[in-house]
C-alpha positions as CSV (number, residue, x, y, z in Angstrom):
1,X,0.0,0.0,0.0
2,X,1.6,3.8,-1.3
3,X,1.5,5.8,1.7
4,X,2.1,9.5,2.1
5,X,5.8,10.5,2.7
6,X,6.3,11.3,6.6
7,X,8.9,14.2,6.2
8,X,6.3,17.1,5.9
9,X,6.0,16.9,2.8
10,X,2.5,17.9,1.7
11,X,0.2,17.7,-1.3
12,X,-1.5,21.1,-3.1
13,X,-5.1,20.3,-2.6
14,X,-7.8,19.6,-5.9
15,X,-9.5,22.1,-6.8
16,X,-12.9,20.7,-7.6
17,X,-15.5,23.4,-9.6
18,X,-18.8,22.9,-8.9
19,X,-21.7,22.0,-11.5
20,X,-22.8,25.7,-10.9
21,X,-19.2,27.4,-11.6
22,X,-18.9,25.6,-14.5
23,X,-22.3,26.2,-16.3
24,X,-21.5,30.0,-16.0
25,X,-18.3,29.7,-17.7
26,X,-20.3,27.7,-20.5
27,X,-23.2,30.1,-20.8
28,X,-20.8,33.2,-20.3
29,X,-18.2,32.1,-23.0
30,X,-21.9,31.8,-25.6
31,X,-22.6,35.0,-24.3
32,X,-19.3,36.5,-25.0
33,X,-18.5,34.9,-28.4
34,X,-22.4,36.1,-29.9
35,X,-23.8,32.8,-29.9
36,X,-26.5,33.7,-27.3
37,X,-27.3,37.5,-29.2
38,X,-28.7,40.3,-26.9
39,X,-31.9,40.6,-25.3
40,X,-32.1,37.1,-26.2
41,X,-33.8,35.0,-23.3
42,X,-32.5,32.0,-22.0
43,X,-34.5,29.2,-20.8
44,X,-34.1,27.3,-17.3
45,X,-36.3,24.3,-18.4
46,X,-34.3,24.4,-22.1
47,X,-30.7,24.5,-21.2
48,X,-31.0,21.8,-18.2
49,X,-32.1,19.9,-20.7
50,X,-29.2,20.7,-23.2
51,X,-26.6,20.4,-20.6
52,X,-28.8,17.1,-18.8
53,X,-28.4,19.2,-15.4
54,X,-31.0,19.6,-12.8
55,X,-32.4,23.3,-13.3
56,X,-30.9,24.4,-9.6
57,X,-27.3,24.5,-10.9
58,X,-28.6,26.4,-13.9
59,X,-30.5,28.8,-11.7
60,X,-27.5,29.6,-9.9
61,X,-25.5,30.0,-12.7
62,X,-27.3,32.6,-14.2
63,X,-27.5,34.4,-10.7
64,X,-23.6,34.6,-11.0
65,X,-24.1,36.1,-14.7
66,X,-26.7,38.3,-13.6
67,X,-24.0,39.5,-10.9
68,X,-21.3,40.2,-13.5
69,X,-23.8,42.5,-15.7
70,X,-24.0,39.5,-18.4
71,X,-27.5,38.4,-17.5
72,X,-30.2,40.8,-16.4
73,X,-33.9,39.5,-15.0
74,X,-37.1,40.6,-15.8
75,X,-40.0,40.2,-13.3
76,X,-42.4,37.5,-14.4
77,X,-40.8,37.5,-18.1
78,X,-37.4,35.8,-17.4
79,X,-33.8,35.8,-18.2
80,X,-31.9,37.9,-20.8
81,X,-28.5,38.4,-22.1
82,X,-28.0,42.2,-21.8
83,X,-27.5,44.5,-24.3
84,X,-25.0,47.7,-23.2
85,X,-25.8,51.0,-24.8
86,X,-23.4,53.7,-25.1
87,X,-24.8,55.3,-21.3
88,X,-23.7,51.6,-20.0
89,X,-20.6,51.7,-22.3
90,X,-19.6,54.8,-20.7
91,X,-20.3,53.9,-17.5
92,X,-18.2,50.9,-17.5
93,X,-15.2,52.7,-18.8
94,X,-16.0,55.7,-16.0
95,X,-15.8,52.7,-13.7
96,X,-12.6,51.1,-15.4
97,X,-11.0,54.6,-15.6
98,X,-10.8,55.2,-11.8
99,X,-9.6,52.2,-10.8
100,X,-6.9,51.9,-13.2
101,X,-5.8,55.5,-13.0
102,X,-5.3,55.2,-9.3
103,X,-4.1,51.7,-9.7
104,X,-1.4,53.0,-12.7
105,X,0.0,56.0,-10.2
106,X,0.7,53.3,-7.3
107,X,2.5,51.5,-10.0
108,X,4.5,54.3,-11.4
109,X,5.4,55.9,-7.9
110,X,6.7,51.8,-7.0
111,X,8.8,51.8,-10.2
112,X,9.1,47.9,-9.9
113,X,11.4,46.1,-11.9
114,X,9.4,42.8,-12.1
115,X,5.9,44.7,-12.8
116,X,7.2,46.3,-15.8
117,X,8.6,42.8,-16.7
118,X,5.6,41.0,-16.5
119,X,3.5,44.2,-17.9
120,X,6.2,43.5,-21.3
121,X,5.4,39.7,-21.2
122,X,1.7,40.9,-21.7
123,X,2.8,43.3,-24.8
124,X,4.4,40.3,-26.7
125,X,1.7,38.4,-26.0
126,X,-0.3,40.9,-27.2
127,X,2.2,41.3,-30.1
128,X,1.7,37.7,-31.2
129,X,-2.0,38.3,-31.1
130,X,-1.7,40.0,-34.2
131,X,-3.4,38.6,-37.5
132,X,-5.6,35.9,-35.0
133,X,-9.0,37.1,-34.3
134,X,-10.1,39.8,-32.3
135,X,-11.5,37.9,-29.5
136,X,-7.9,37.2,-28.6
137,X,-6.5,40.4,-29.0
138,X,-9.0,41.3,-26.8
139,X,-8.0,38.6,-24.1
140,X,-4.4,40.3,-23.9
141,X,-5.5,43.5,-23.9
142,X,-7.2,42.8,-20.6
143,X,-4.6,41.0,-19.0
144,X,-2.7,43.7,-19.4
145,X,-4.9,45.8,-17.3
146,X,-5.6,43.2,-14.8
147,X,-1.6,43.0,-14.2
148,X,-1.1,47.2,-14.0
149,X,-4.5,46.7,-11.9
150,X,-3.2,43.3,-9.6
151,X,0.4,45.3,-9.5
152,X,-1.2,48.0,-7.4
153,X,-1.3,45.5,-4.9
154,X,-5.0,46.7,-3.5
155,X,-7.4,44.0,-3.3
156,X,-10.1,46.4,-3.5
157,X,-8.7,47.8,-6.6
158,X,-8.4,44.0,-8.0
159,X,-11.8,43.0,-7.1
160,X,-13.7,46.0,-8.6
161,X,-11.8,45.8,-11.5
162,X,-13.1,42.1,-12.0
163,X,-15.9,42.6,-11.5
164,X,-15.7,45.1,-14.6
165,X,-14.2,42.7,-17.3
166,X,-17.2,40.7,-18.5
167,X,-19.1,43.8,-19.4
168,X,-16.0,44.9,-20.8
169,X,-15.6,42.0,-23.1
170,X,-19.1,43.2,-24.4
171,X,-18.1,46.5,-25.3
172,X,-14.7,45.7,-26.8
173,X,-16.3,42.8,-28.9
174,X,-18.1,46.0,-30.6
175,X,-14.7,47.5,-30.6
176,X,-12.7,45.8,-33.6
177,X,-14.7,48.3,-36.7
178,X,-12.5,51.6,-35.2
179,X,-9.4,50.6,-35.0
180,X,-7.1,50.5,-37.5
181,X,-6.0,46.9,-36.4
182,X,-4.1,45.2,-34.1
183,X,-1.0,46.8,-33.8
184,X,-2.7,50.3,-33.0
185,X,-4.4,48.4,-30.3
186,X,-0.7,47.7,-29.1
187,X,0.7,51.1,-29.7
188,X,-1.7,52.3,-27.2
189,X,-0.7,49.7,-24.8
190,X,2.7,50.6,-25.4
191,X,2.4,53.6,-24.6
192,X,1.2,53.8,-21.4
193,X,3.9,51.2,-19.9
194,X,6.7,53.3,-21.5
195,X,5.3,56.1,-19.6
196,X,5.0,53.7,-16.2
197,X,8.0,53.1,-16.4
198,X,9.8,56.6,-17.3
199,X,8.1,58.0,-13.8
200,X,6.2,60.7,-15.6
201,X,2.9,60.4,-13.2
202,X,1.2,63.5,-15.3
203,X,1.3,61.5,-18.8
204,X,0.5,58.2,-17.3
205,X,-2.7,59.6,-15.7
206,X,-3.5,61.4,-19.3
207,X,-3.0,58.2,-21.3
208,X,-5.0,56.3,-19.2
209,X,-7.3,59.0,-19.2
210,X,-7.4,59.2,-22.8
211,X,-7.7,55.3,-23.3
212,X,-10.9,54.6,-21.8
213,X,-12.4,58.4,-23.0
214,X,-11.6,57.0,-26.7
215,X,-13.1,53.5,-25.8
216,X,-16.0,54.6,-25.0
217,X,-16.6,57.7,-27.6
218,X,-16.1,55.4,-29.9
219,X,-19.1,53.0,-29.1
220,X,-21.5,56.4,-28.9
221,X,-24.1,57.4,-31.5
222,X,-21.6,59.7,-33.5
223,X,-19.1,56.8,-33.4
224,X,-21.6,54.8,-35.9
């Protein structure tokens, strides 16, 4: 019989995801890739059948979209995927603009070596992106804002910004028609972590600023 080694060693423990968890992230990547189009309502009774759940776990799923601005409920109608006007575009980048400007000063004022590494791993990542579709561009693009964010080292900062980047996804997927392509996408990027890292608080603030103003201009009325 294998036994467990007796010199402290220890084991990293599973991490099991509930029937619940991963539902969301099935309804949420249909959501996100335009499968499941807005205002479009989603069925309890229909997906437990297509997934051969119960329909508690796919209650409970949707509650979690719901939560993240994905989902929105209607009293005695049901369940829709939301559809984000320009007010809720710019709101989100409002949102997404104070936490990352106040996260991208506590960066610059640390001038951290291994943040701007890591913050340059994201821009070749991002680099490489280019030519694949947009959907993965706009994966980088984020994770380079959830590292300037996560850098901050605030878990407040961290967990408002999360709770930001599914709605985010929405808007950016509307994104890809006004910009020129990719590599202006990482221009902009660039940008902002050359001024990070030269110390220049005033410029990063302004091109941060500047980034999520354009954003969301660009989803307006005019924009169209």
């Amino acid at each position: 019989m294998t036994t467990l080694p007796s010199d402290g060693t220890s084991l990293e423990p599973l991490l099991l995801r509930s029937t619940p968890e991963l539902i969301a992230d099935r309804l949420r990547a249909e959501i996100l890739s335009g499968a499941f189009q807005p205002d479009a309502q989603l069925s309890e009774v229909a997906l437990a059948t297509q997934l051969k759940v119960s329909r508690g776990p796919i209650r409970e799923a949707m509650q979690r979209l719901i939560q993240e601005g994905l989902l929105r409920a209607e009293r005695n109608r049901g369940v829709f995927v939301v559809e984000l006007d320009e007010v809720d575009a710019r709101d989100v980048y409002l949102a997404r603009g104070a936490v990352e400007r106040t996260a991208a000063e506590i960066v610059t004022a640390a001038a951290d070596a291994d943040t701007f590494a890591e913050l340059e791993r994201v821009l070749d990542q991002m680099a490489a992106a280019e030519g694949h579709e947009w959907t993965e561009l706009i994966g980088q693009d984020l994770a380079f804002h959830q590292t300037l964010v996560d850098a901050a080292g605030s878990p407040r900062l961290t967990r408002m910004f999360r709770t930001l980047v599914a709605e985010t996804r929405l808007c950016m997927l509307r994104l890809e028609p006004f910009y020129g392509g990719p590599g202006e996408v990482l221009a902009e990027h660039r940008a902002i972590l050359d001024a990070i890292r030269s110390g220049d608080q005033e410029t990063v603030d302004r091109l941060v600023r500047v980034h999520m103003d354009v954003s969301a201009s660009r989803l307006s009325p005019a924009a169209d």
